[in-house]
C-alpha positions, 0 to 999 in steps of 0.5 A: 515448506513455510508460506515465505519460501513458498512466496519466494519460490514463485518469483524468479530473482531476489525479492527484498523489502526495503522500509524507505527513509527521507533520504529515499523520497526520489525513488518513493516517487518513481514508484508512486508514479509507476503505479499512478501510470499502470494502475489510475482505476486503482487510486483515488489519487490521480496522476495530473495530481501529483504533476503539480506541486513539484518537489515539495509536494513529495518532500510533504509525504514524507512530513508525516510523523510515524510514517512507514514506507515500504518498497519491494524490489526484484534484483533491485527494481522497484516492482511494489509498495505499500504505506502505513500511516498513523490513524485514530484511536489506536489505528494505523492505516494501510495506503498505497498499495501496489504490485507491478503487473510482471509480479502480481499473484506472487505473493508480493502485495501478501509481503507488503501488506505483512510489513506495515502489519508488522509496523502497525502492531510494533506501534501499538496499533489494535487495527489496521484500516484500508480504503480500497476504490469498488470495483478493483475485485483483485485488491479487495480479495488479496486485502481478504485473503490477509484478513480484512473485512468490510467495515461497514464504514462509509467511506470517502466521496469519489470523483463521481460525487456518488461512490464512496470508497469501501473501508475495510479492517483488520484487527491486530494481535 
């Protein structure tokens, strides 16, 4: 059995991939918001920050020149996501990315991260980079198990003023 069916084998429903345009800004949003809500130790992002600004703050997200966007849904409910965005010097950069608890260890977030890959290397990409918050062991193995390695990189300053963000890469093919 080849790993897709496999992945679709261990979720109950219809699992489909849906790469999002302006037009789906609205339903961008509702996921961010979900995975904001479930998951704030997860994300550098916080809540309240997205509360502010109102709609042109979403609508700026989508401003992004060469932006990707992806959500999964199950039976047509949003229950992942995942961003790719332009980087330097040849590198994309994962962002975003988030699989609703009821799916997580099905391999969801490996589809996700499968499509920006995808994008990343269609756009000429030769790395695709993340930042991931120390201390969320489950995303750090999933971005493992698809090939990412710590960096070395310093990353960002978090709201401590003391921990930095890991960055991790993947070289692409």
């Amino acid at each position: 059995m080849d790993h897709l069916a496999s992945i679709c084998d261990r979720i109950a429903g219809m699992l489909t991939l849906r790469v999002l345009t302006m037009n789906d800004w609205p339903l961008w949003r509702d996921v961010r918001l979900a995975a904001l809500t479930e998951a704030p130790h997860a994300f550098k992002s916080r809540l309240a920050d997205w509360h502010r600004g109102g709609e042109e703050r979403w609508h700026a997200r989508w401003e992004m020149p060469d932006a990707h966007h992806v959500v999964a849904l199950l039976d047509g409910r949003a229950v992942g996501m995942a961003d790719g965005v332009p980087g330097d010097d040849g590198t994309r950069e994962l962002k975003s990315v988030w699989v609703s608890p009821e799916v997580r260890g099905r391999g969801v977030g490996e589809r996700l991260i499968a499509a920006v890959e995808t994008w990343a290397l269609q756009s000429g990409a030769t790395v695709l980079r993340l930042t991931v918050i120390p201390g969320n062991e489950p995303a750090i193995a999933l971005y493992q198990r698809n090939g990412f390695v710590a960096s070395g990189e310093l990353g960002d300053l978090l709201a401590d003023g003391v921990t930095r963000e890991h960055v991790m890469k993947k070289a692409l093919h």
